[in-house]
C-alpha positions in Angstrom: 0.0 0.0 0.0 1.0 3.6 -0.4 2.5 5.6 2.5 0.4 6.7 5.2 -0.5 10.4 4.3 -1.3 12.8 7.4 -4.5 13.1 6.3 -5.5 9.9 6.7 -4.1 10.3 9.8 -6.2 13.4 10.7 -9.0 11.3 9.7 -8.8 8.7 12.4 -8.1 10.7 15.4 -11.4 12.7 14.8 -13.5 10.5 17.0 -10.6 10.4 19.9 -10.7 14.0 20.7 -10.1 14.3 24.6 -9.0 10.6 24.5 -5.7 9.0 24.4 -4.3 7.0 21.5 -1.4 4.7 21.1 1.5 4.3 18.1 0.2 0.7 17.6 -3.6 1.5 17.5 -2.7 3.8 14.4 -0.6 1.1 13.0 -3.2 -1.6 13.6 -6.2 0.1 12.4 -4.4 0.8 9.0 -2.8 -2.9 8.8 0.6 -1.3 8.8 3.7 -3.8 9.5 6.7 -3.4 11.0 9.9 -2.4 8.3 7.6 -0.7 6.1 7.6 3.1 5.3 4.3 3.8 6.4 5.8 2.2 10.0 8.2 4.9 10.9 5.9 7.8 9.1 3.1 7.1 11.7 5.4 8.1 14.6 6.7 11.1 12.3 3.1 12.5 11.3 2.2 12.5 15.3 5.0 14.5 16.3 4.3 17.0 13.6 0.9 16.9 14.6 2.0 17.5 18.0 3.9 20.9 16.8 0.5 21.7 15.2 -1.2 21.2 18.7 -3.4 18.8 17.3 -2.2 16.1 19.6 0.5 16.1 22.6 2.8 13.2 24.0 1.0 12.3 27.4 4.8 11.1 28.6 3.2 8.3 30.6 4.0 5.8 27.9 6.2 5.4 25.0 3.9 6.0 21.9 0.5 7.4 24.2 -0.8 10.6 22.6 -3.8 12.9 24.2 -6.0 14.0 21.2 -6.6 17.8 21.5 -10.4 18.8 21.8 -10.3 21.6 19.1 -11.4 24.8 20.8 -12.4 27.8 18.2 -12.3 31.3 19.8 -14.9 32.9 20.8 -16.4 35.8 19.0 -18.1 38.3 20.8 -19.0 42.3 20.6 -19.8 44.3 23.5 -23.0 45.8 22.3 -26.1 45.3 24.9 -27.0 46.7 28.2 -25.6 45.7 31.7 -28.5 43.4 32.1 -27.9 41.3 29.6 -28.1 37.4 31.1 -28.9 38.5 34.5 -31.7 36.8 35.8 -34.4 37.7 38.3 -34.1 35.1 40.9 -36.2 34.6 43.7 -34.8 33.9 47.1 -36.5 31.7 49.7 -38.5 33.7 52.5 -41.0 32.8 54.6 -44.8 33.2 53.8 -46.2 33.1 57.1 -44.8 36.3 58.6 -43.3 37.6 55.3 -39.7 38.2 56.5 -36.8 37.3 54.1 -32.9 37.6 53.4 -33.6 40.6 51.0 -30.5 38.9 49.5 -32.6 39.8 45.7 -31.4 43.4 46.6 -27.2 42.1 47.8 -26.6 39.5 44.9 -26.7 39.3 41.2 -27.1 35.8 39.3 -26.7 35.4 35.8 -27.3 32.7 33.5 -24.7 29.8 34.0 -24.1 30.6 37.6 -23.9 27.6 40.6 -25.6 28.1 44.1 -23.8 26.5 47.1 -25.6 25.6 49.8 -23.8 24.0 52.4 -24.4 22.9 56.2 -25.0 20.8 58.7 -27.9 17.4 58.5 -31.2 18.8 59.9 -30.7 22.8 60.1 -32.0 23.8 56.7 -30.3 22.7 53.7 -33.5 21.1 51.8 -35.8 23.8 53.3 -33.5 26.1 51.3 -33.3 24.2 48.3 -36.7 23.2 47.8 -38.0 26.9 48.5 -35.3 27.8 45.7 -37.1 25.4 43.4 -40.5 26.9 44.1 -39.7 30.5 43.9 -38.7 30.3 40.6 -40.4 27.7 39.1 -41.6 30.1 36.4 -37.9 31.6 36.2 -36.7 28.9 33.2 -37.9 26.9 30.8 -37.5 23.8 32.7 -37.1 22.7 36.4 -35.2 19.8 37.8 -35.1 18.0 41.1 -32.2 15.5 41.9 -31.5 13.2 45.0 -31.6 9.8 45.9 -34.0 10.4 49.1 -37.1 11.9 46.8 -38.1 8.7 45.8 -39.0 5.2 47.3 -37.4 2.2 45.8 -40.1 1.9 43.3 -39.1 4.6 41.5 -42.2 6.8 43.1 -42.3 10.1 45.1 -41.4 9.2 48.8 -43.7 10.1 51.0 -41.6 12.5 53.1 -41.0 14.7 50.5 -45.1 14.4 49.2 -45.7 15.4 53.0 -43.3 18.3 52.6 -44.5 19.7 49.4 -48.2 19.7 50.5 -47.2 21.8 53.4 -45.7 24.2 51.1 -48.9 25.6 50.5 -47.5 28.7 49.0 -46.1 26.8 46.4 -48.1 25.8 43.0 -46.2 22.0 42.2 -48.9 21.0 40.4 -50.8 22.5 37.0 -53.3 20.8 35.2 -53.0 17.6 37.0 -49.1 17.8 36.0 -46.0 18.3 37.9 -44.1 22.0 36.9 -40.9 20.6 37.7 -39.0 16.8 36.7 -38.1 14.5 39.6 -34.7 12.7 39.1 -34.0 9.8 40.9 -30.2 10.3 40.1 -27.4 9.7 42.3 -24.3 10.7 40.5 -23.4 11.6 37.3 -25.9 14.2 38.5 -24.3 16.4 34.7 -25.7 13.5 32.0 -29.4 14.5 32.9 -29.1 18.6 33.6 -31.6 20.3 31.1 -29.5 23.4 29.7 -30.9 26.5 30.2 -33.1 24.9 33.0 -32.8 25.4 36.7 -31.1 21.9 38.2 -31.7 21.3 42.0 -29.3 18.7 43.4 -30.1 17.9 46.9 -27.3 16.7 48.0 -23.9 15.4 46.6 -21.9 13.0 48.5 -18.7 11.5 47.8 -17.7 8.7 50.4 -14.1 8.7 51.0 -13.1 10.9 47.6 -14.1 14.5 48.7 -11.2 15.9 46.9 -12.6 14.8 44.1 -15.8 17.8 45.0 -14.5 20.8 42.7 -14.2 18.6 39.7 -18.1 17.3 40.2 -19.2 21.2 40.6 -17.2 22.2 37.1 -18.7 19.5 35.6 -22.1 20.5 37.0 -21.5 24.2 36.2 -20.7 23.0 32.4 -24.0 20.7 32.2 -26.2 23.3 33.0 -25.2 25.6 30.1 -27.4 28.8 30.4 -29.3 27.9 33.3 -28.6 27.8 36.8 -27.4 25.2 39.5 -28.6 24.7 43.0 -26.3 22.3 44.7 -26.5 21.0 48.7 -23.0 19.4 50.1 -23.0 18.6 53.7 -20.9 20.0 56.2 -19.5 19.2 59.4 -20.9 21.2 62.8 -18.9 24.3 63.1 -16.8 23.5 60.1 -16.3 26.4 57.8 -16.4 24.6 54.4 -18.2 21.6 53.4 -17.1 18.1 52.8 -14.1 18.9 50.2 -12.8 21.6 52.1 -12.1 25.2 50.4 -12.3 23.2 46.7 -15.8 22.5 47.2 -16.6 26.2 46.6 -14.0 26.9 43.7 -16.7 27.0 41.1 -19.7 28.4 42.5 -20.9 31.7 42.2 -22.5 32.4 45.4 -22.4 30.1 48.6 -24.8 30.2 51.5 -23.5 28.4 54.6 -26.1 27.2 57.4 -25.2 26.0 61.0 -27.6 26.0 64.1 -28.3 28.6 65.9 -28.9 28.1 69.4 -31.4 24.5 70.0 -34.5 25.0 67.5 -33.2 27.8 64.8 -30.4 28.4 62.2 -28.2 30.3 60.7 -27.7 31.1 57.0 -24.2 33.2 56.3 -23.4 34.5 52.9 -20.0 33.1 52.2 -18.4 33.7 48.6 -20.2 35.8 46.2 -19.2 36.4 42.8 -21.1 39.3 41.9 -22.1 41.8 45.1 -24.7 44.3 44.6 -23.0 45.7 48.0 -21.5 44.2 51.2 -23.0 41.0 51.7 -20.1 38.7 52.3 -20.3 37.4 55.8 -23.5 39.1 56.5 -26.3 36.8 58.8 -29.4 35.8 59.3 -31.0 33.5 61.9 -34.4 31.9 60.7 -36.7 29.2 62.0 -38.1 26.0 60.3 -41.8 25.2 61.4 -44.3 22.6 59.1 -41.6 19.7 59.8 -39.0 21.2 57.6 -41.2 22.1 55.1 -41.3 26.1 55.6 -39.1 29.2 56.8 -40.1 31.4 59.7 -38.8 34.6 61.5 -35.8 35.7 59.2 -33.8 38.2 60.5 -30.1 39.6 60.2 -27.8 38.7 63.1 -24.4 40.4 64.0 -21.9 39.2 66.2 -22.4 40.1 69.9 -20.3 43.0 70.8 -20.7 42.1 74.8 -18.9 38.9 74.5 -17.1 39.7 70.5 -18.8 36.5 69.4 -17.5 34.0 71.8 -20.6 33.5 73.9 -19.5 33.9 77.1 -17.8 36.4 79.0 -15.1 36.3 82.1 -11.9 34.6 82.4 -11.4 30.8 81.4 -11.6 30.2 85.1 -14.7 32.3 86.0 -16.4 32.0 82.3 -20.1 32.3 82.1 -23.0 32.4 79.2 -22.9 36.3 78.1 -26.5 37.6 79.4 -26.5 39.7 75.9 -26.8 36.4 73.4 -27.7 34.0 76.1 -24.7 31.8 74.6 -25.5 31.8 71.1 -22.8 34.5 69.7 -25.0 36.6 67.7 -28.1 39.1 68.6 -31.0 40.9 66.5 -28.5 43.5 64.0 -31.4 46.2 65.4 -31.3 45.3 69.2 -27.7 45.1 68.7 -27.6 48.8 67.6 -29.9 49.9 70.0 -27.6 48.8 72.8 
């Protein structure tokens, strides 16, 4: 046969972009035997490929090549106004004595963007997420729910969370005898079934044992979703500051709001990072209740640090330390009774 041409060669990698390809799998595919021309021109065409960036020795093993994913560049023009993929999200508040986090009025989410919520098991995480999903129901063309605890092992709704919607009253799940938003029974490889340009609830991740592999399953997430959003639980350990993964778990979000307990029956929801401030919000509070067993938020308001005991909850020396009479132990008052003092 004639010599392999680098066309032909160009030819065969097409399908293997991203993917690794060996010397010998050229050779084989192409019937080509050892001592011939077209044997030595194989190895020749790659590394000239390789100057062209189509391909690149992996240097694990002799002959291993990483096929390139072509990437074109992007073209773009800055015409449009300052609103342009900004969305107007709705933030979880509480509809029986219409407080909230105001946060519509501190943070801006566009299009594309991931929501972090972490914290601790039974202080809020799905009240959060699931009042996400029904604020903005009508926000995108689509609405997903994921998690392995949403449905019994017959593939239907489980009754907990049936219970918990119906209490959510507020809430419209249901039109024309038809559910507004899909439930997933997925447990990983939560990216395959993410509707792009939809809003993707994911409640929660977990990752036995390979936690540092958490930023890689949020990039992937934040690719899947395309032009929609991302609302993604992680648990956290009790006065932990990041969630399972450590500080990598929040490398690709766009805003994350942390939750711990707040004194025996309420919690606390802290704005950690935040890609795109409308003003100070970073690190800013609020304590809230949970009533309707889980299913419903009550009595948000912002909390600051207690400036009788600077946060610590108690006051005195180590030896004569007691619960500081100002946040009764809990480290953080009412922001208005703690101006007033």
């Amino acid at each position: 046969m004639a010599e392999i041409t680098t066309g032909e060669v160009r030819e065969y990698l097409r399908p293997y972009e991203g993917k690794i390809v060996n010397l010998d799998n050229i050779r084989s595919e192409f019937n080509i035997q050892r001592g011939t021309k077209s044997f030595d021109a194989v190895r020749n065409i790659m590394f000239q490929l390789s100057k062209q960036n189509v391909v690149k020795p992996t240097g694990v093993r002799p002959g291993d090549f990483k096929v390139l994913t072509i990437v074109l560049p992007v073209t773009f023009s800055l015409d449009g106004d300052d609103k342009e993929g900004v969305l107007d999200i709705r933030y979880p508040r509480s509809y029986s004595d219409d407080t909230s986090f105001s946060l519509e009025d501190l943070v801006e989410i566009s299009r594309g963007d991931l929501i972090l919520i972490t914290g601790e098991t039974n202080y809020g995480k799905t009240a959060i997420a699931l009042s996400f999903l029904a604020e903005n129901l009508s926000l995108l063309p689509s609405s997903t729910l994921m998690g392995s605890e949403y449905t019994s092992s017959d593939g239907q709704i489980s009754p907990k969370l049936k219970r918990r919607l119906k209490r959510m009253d507020w809430a419209k799940w249901v039109e024309n005898g038809t559910p507004r938003f899909k439930l997933l029974p997925v447990e990983h490889d939560y990216e395959d079934y993410m509707d792009k340009g939809g809003m993707t609830v994911i409640d929660w991740i977990s990752l036995p044992g390979e936690y540092y592999l958490i930023d890689r399953v949020t990039k992937t997430l934040k690719n899947g979703e395309g032009d929609g959003i991302g609302v993604v639980v992680i648990q956290k350990n009790k006065d932990a500051e990041f969630a399972e993964g450590g500080q990598r778990s929040e490398r690709y979000a766009d805003l994350v709001l942390k939750i711990d307990r707040f004194g025996e029956f309420e919690s606390l929801l802290r704005v950690g990072k935040v890609k795109a401030p409308k003003g100070r919000v970073s690190g800013r509070t609020w304590a809230f209740g949970i009533t309707d067993k889980g299913a419903n938020l009550e009595n948000i308001r912002e909390v600051v640090r207690c400036t009788q005991c600077w946060g610590r909850g108690y006051v005195g020396s180590n030896q004569n330390r007691k619960r500081c009479p100002s946040c009764e132990g809990r480290k953080f008052v009412n922001k208005e009774a703690n101006a007033n003092h």
